[in-house]
C-alpha positions as a printed NumPy array, in Angstrom:
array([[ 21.697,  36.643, -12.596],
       [ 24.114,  36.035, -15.326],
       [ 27.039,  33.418, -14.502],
       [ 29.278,  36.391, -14.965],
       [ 27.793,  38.831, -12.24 ],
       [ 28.186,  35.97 , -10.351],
       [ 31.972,  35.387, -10.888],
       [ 32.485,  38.887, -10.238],
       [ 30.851,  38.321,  -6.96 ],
       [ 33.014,  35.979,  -5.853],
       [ 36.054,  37.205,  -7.46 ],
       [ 35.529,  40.206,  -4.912],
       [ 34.719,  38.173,  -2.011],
       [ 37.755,  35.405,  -2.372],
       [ 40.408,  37.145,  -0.035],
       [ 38.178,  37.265,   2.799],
       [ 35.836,  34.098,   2.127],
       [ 36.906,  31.445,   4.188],
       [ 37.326,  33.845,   7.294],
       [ 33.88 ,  34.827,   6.577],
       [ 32.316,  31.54 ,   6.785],
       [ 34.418,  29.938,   9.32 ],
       [ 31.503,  30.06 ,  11.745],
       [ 29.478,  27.908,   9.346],
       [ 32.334,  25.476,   9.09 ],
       [ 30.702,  22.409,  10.776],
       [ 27.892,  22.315,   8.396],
       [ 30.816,  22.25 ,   5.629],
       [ 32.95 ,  19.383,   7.737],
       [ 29.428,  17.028,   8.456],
       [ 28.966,  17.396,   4.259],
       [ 32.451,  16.384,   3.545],
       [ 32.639,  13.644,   6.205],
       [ 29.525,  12.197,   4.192],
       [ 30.696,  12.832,   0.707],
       [ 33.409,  10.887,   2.157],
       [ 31.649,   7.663,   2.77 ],
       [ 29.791,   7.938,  -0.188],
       [ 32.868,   7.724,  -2.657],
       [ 34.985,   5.086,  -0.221],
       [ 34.732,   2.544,  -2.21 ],
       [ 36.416,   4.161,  -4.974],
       [ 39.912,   3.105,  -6.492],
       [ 42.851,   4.148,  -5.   ],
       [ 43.412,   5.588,  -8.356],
       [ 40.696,   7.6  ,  -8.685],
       [ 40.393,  11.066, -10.333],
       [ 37.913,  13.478,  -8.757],
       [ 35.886,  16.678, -10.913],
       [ 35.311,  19.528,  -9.084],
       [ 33.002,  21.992, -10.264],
       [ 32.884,  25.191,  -8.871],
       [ 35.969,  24.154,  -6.23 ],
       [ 35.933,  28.068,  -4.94 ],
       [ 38.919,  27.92 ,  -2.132],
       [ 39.241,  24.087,  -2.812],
       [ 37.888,  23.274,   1.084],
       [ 36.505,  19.582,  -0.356],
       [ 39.429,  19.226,  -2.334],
       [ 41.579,  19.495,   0.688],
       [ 39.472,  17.535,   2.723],
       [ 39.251,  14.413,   0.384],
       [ 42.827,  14.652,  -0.747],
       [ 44.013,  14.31 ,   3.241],
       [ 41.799,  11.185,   3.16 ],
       [ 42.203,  10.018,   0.325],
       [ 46.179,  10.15 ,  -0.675],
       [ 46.622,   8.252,  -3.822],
       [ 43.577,  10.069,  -5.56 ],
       [ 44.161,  12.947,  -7.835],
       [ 41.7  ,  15.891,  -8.344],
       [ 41.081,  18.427, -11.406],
       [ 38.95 ,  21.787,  -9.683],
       [ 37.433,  24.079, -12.144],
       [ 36.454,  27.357, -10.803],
       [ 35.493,  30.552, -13.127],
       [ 36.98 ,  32.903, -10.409],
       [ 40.652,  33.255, -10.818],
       [ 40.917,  34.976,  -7.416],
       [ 39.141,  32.165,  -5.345],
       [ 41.213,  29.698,  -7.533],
       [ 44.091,  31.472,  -6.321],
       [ 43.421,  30.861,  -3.065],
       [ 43.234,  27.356,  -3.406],
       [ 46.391,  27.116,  -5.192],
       [ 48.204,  28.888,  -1.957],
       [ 45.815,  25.913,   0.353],
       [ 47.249,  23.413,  -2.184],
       [ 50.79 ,  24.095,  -1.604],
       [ 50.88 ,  24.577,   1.808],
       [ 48.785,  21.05 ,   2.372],
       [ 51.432,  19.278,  -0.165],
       [ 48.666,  18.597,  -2.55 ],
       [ 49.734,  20.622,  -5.853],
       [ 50.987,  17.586,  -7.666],
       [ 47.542,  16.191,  -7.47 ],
       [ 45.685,  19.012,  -8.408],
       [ 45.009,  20.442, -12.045],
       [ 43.15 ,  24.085, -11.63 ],
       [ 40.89 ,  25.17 , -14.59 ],
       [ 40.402,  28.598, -14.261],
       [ 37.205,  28.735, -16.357],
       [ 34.133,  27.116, -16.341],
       [ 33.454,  23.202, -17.235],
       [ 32.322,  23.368, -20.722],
       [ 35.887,  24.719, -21.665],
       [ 37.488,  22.277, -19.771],
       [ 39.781,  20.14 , -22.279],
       [ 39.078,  16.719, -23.296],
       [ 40.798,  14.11 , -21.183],
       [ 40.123,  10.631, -19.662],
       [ 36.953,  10.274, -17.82 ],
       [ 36.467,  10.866, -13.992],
       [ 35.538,   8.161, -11.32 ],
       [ 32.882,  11.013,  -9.587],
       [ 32.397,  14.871,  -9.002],
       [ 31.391,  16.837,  -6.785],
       [ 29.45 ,  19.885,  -7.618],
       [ 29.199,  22.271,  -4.255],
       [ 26.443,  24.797,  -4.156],
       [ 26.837,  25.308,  -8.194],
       [ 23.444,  24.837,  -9.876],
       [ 21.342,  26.63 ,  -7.675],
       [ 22.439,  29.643,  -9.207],
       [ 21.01 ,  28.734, -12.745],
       [ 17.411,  29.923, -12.841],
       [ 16.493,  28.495, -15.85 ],
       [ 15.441,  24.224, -15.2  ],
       [ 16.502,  23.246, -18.998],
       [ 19.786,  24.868, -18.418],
       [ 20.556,  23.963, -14.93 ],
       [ 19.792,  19.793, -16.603],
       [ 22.295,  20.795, -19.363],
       [ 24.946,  21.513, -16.53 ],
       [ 24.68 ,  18.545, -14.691],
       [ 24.404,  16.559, -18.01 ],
       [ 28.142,  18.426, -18.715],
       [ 29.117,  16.627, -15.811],
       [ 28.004,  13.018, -16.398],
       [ 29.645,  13.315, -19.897],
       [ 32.775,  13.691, -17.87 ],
       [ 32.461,  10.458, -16.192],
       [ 32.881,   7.06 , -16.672],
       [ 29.695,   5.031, -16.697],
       [ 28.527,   4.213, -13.428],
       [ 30.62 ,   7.496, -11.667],
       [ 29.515,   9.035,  -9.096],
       [ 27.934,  12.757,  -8.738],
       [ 27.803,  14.078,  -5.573],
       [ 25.766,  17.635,  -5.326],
       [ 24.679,  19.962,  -2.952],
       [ 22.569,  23.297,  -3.437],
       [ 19.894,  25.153,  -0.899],
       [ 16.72 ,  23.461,  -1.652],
       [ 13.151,  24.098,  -0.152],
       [  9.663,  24.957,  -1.546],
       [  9.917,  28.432,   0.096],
       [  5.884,  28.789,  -0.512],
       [  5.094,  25.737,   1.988],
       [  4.7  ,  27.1  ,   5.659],
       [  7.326,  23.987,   7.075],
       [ 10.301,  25.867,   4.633],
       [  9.265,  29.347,   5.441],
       [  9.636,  28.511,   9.314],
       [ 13.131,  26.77 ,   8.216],
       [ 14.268,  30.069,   6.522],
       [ 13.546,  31.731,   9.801],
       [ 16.011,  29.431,  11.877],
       [ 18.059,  29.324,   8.621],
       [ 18.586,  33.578,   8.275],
       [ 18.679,  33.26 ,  12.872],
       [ 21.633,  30.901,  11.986],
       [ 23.335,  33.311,   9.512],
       [ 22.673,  36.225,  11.937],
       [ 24.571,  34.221,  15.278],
       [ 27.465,  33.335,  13.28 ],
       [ 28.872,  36.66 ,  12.208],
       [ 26.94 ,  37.457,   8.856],
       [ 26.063,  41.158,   9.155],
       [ 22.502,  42.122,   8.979],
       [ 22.204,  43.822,   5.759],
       [ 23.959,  40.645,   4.199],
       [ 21.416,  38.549,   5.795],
       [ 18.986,  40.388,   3.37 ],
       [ 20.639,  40.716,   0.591],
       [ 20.417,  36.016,   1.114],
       [ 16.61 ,  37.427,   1.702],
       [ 16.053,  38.862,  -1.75 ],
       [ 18.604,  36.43 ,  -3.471],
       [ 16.434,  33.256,  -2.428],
       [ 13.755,  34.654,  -3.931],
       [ 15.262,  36.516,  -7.778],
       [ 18.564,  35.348,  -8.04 ],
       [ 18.945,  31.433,  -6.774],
       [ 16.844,  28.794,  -7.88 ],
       [ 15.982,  27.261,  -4.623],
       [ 13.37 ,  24.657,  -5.933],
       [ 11.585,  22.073,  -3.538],
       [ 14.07 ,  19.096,  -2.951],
       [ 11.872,  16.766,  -5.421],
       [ 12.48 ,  18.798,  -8.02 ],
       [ 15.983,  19.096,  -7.913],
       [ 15.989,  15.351,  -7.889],
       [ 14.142,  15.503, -11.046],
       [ 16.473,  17.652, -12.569],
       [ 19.572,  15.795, -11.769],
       [ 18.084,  12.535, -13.661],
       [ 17.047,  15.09 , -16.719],
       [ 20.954,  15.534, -16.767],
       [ 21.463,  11.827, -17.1  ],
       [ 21.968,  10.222, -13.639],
       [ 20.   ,   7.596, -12.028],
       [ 17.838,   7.925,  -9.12 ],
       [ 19.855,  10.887,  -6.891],
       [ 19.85 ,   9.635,  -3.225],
       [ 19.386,  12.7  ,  -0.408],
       [ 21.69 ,  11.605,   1.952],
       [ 22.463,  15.082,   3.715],
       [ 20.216,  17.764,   5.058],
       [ 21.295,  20.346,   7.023],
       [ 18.85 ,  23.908,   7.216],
       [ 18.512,  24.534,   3.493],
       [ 21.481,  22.773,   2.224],
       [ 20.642,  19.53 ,   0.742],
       [ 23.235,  17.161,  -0.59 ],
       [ 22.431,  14.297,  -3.007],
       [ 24.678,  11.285,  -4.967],
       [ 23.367,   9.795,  -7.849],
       [ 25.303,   7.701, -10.208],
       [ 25.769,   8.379, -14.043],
       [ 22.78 ,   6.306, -16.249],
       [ 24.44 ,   3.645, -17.872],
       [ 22.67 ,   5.103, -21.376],
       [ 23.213,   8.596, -22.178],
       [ 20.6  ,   8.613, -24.977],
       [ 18.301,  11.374, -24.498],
       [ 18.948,  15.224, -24.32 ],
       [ 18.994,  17.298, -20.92 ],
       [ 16.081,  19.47 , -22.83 ],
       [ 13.803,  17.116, -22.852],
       [ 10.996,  16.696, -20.622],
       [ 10.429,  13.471, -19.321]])
């Protein structure tokens, strides 16, 4: 699927997404209550990338806990940008806050970040040299030694183990409000239209886009969140095998 069709996706869904997924909000809290530990030691001055910040729910989150850091979110979808300019202003956050309403490679030159956080992005490029490339937009972004921290579905839906934990997975969807025929259309998306790899090769892909070793340090169902930190040499190309 194009990165456009899936803009357009979410630029119809952004009015109603939170409510939507409000169900599913522990999963969200558990992955931001991690993400949290893994960037504590970070200066009080820090400066946070978000890529693909949708409504801005980790931008929130972090900001609240985090009160001298400042954040820039970059989201393609002006409507679910929107949205998170509304959160922003009613959580007293706006000052800290630059919104990109575009996607990252547009994104201006500027100083470098301390980390990023990149939120169920990458699993919608299909294509492995491309989906490197992305990530390897990101660590040109940050200072050497920042911190990524990523999460996308991941699962090697051929292995028996995964297929059982797309069962509980779609069961989980179904009990919490997600209408049938939505359920499916996950169904056929997992399988044409997201890139859910095995968890190893996700890993692999992150270090293609020049981070160290990424650590897996949150699993919940499919969603599987990882922090690696920036290679100290940027000296080969996302393209390349290795």
């Amino acid at each position: 699927m194009q990165k456009e069709a899936i803009t357009a996706i979410f630029d119809q869904q952004a009015a109603t997404y939170d409510q939507k997924w409000r169900e599913l909000a522990p999963i969200n809290n558990a992955l931001h209550l991690l993400t949290s530990a893994v960037l504590l030691n970070l200066p009080a001055s820090a400066s946070i990338l978000c890529v693909g910040a949708g409504t801005g729910t980790e931008i929130l989150y972090l900001a609240k806990k985090f009160p001298t850091w400042t954040f820039t979110a970059v989201e393609p979808s002006v409507p679910m940008l929107d949205v998170f300019r509304r959160r922003a202003e009613e959580a007293g956050i706006s000052a800290r806050c630059t919104l990109h309403a575009d996607y990252l490679d547009s994104l201006p030159p500027g100083g470098l970040f301390d980390a990023a956080t990149s939120f169920l992005v990458s699993q919608f490029i299909l294509d492995r040299t491309e989906r490197a490339n992305f990530f390897q937009t990101i660590a040109e972004r940050l200072r050497p030694g920042g911190i990524l921290v990523s999460a996308d579905l991941a699962g090697d839906l051929n292995a028996p183990d995964c297929r059982d934990l797309l069962k509980v997975w779609f069961t989980l969807m179904k009990g919490n409000g997600v209408a049938p025929e939505e359920v499916e259309k996950m169904r056929e998306a997992y399988t044409h239209h997201v890139a859910v790899l095995p968890p190893q090769t996700v890993r692999e892909i992150i270090m293609r886009g020049g981070f160290e070793l990424p650590v897996l340090f949150f699993q919940t169902g499919l969603i599987h969140a990882w922090y690696a930190k920036r290679a100290e040499k940027q000296d080969f190309e996302a393209g390349e095998s290795r």
